[in-house]
C-alpha positions in Angstrom: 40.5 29.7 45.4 37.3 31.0 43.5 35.5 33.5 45.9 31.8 32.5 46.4 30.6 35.6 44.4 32.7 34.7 41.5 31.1 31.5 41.6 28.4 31.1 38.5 25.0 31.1 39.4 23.4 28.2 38.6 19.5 29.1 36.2 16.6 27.1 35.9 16.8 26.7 32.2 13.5 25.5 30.7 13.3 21.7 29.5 13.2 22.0 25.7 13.1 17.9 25.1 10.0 16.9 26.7 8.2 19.6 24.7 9.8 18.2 21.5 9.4 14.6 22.3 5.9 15.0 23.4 5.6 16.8 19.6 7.3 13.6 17.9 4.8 11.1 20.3 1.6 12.9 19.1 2.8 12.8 15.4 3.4 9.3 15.8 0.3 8.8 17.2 -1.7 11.1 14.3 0.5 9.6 11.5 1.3 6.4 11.7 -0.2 3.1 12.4 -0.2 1.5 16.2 2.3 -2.0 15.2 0.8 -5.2 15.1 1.6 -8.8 15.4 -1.2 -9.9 12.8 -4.0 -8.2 10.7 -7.2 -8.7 12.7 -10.5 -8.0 10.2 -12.5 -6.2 12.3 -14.5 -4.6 10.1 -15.1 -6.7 6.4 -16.7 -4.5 3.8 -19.7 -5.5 1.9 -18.3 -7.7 -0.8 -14.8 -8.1 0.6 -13.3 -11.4 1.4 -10.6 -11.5 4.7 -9.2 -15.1 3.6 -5.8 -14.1 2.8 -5.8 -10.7 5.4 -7.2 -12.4 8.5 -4.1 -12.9 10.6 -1.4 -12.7 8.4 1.6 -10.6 9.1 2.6 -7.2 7.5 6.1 -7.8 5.5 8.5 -4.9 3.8 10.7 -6.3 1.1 12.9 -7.9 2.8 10.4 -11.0 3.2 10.1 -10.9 -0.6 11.8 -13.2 -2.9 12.3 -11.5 -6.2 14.0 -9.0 -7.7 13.8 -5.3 -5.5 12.7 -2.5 -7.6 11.9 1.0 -7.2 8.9 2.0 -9.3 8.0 5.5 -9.5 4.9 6.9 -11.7 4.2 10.6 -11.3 2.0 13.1 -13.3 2.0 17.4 -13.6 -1.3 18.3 -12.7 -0.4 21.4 -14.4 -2.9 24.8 -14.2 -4.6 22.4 -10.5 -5.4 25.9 -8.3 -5.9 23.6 -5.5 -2.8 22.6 -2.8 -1.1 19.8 -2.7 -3.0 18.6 0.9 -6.2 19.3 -0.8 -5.5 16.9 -4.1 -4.3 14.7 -1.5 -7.4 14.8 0.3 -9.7 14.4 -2.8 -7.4 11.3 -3.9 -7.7 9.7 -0.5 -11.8 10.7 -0.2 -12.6 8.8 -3.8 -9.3 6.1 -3.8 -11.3 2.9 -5.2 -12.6 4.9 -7.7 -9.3 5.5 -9.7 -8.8 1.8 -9.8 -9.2 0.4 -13.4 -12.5 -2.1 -13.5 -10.8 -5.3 -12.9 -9.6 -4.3 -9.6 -12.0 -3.7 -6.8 -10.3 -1.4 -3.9 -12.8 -1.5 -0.8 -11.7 0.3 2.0 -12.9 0.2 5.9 -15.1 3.2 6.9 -13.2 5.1 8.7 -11.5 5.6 5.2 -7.6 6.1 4.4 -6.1 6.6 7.8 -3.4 4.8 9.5 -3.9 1.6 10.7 -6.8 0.7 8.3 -7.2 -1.5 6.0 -8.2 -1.8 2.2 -9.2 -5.0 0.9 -8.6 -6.2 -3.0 -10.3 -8.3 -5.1 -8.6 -8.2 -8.5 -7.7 -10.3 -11.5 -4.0 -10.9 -11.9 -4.0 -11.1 -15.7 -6.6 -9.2 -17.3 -6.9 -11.0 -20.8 -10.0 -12.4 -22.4 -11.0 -15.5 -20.7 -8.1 -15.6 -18.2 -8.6 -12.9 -15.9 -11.1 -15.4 -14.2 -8.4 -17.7 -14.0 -6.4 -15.6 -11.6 -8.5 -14.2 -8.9 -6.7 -12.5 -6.1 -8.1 -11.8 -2.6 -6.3 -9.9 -0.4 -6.1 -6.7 0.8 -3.2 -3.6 2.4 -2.8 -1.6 5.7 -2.1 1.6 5.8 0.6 2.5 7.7 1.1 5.9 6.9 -0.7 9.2 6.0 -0.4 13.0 6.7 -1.9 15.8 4.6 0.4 15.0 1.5 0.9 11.1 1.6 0.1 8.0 2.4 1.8 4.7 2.5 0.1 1.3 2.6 2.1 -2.0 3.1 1.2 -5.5 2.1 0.4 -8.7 4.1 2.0 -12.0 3.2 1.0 -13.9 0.1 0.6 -10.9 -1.6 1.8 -10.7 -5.0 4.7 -8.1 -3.7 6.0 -7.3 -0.7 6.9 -4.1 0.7 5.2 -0.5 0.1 3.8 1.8 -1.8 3.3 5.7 -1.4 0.8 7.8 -2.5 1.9 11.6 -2.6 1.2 15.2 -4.2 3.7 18.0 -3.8 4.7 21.2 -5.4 8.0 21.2 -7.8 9.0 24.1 -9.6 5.6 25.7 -9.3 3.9 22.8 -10.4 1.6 20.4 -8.6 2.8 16.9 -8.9 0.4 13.5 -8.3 3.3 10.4 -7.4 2.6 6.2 -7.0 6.3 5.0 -5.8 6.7 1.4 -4.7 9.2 -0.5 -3.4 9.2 -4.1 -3.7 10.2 -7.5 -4.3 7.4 -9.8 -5.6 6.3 -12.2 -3.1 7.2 -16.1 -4.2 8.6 -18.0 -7.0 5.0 -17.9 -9.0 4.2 -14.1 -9.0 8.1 -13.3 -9.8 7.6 -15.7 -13.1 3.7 -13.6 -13.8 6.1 -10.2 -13.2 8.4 -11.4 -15.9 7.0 -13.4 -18.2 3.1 -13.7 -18.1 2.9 -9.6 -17.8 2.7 -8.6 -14.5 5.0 -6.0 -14.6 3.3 -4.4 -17.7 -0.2 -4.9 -16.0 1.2 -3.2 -12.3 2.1 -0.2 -15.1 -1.3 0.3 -16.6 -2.3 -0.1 -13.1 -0.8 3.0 -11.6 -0.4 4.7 -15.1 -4.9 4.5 -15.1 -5.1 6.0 -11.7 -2.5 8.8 -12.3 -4.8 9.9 -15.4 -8.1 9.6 -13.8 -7.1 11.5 -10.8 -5.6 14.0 -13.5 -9.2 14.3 -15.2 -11.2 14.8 -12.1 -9.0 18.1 -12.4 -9.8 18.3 -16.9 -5.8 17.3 -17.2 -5.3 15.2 -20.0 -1.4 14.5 -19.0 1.4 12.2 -19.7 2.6 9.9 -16.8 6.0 9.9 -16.2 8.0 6.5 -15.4 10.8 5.5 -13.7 12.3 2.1 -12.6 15.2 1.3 -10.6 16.8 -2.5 -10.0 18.2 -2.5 -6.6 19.1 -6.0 -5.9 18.6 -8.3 -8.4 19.3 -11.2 -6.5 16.2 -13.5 -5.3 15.9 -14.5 -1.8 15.7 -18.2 -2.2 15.4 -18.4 1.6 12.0 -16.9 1.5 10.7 -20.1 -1.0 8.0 -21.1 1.6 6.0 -17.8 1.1 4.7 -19.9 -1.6 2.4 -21.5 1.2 0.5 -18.3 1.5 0.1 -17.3 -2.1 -2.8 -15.2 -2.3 -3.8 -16.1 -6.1 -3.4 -20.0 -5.0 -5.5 -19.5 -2.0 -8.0 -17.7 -3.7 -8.3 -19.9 -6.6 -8.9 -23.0 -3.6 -11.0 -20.4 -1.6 -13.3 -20.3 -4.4 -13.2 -23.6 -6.2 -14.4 -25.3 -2.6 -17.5 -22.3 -2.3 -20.1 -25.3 -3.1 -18.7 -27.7 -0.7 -18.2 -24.8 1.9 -21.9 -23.8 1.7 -23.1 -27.3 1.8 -21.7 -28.1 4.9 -22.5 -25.0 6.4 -19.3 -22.8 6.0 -19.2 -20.2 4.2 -17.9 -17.9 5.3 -14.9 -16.2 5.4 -12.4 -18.2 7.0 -9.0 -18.3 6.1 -8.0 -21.4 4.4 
């Protein structure tokens, strides 16, 4: 039989969890966007067009139908004094203007911060006298950012789904600028543009334009690195009917039926 003072005595010892939990909850909150059902445009900039963000859902690759790949584009800012969070905060501060001219990045005022959106209005092909021909409307969320990164994610009909991250660390003492995506293209028509009608080479001048231009605002005149991995080259033949909310067809109706729209009093920008 123990004898009562041989018993142990029994500590308040402090809580430790609800601290930590209460830390993750308020990082949550701070970093990451609140989920959603569907987009809802509250805010359209000046010169934006909601038709094909308006309601749709948010989808990762898995709602893709092509080939999944892992792009990664990165560049040394090599000699950059600054940190990484404060090139990150200069590359969220100017993002549309790192875009190459055919593609028009508009953000919502309250900037790069989760939850927000950026609209797009960009030319799929950008070739004498087609990039006319393939307009694309549509637009990103932001589900992500912190002082180092930021990740947006597409809404259906978008030419790819899944995500894209924006990041700058430190490596070896050197000051790295990163574009990593991972995606599938969206629907049988922008897998067959990726292949064969050069989307693929276009989404690499893309990223490979904002890289350097970042790089300059800093007088670097670097190379950008360039990696590509296949992770499933399967295609999801059960996602077909994404077709039905192809941005590039949408936006080619969208503005093909402007006239009539106006005529009869509407137009505006309601999704089609």
């Amino acid at each position: 039989m123990v004898d009562e003072q041989d018993k142990p005595v029994s500590k308040d010892v402090p809580d430790q969890e609800q601290p930590n939990k209460e830390a993750m909850q308020q990082a949550q909150r701070e970093h990451w966007a609140r989920p959603v059902d569907h987009i809802e445009t509250d805010e359209v900039p000046l010169g934006a067009s909601a038709v094909n963000v308006e309601g749709r859902d948010v989808v990762n690759p898995t709602h893709g139908f092509g080939q999944l790949w892992r792009r990664t584009y990165r560049i040394k800012l090599k000699g950059v004094q600054s940190s990484p969070a404060e090139v990150m905060k200069y590359w969220k501060d100017h993002f549309p203007e790192f875009q190459p001219e055919e593609n028009r990045f508009l953000p919502t005022s309250d900037g790069m911060q989760p939850g927000e959106l950026v609209f797009i209005d960009a030319k799929l092909i950008n070739a004498p006298g087609l990039g006319n021909l393939t307009p694309m409307a549509s637009g990103v969320m932001v589900i992500y950012a912190d002082d180092e990164s930021l990740t947006v994610m597409t809404p259906e009909g978008f030419p790819v789904s899944g995500f894209n991250t924006f990041s700058v660390y430190e490596e070896d003492g050197d000051i790295f600028a990163q574009v990593q995506g991972l995606e599938r293209a969206t629907d049988p028509i922008y897998e067959f543009g990726y292949r064969f009608m050069g989307g693929e080479t276009k989404q690499d001048r893309t990223w490979t334009h904002v890289l350097k231009s970042l790089a300059g605002r800093y007088s670097i005149d670097g190379d950008v690195e360039h990696t590509k991995t296949c992770i499933d080259a399967s295609l999801q033949w059960q996602n077909i009917g994404n077709l039905w909310k192809n941005a590039f067809v949408r936006t080619t109706l969208y503005k093909a039926t402007t006239p009539i729209r106006w005529l009869f009093g509407g137009g505006s920008d309601k999704k089609p």
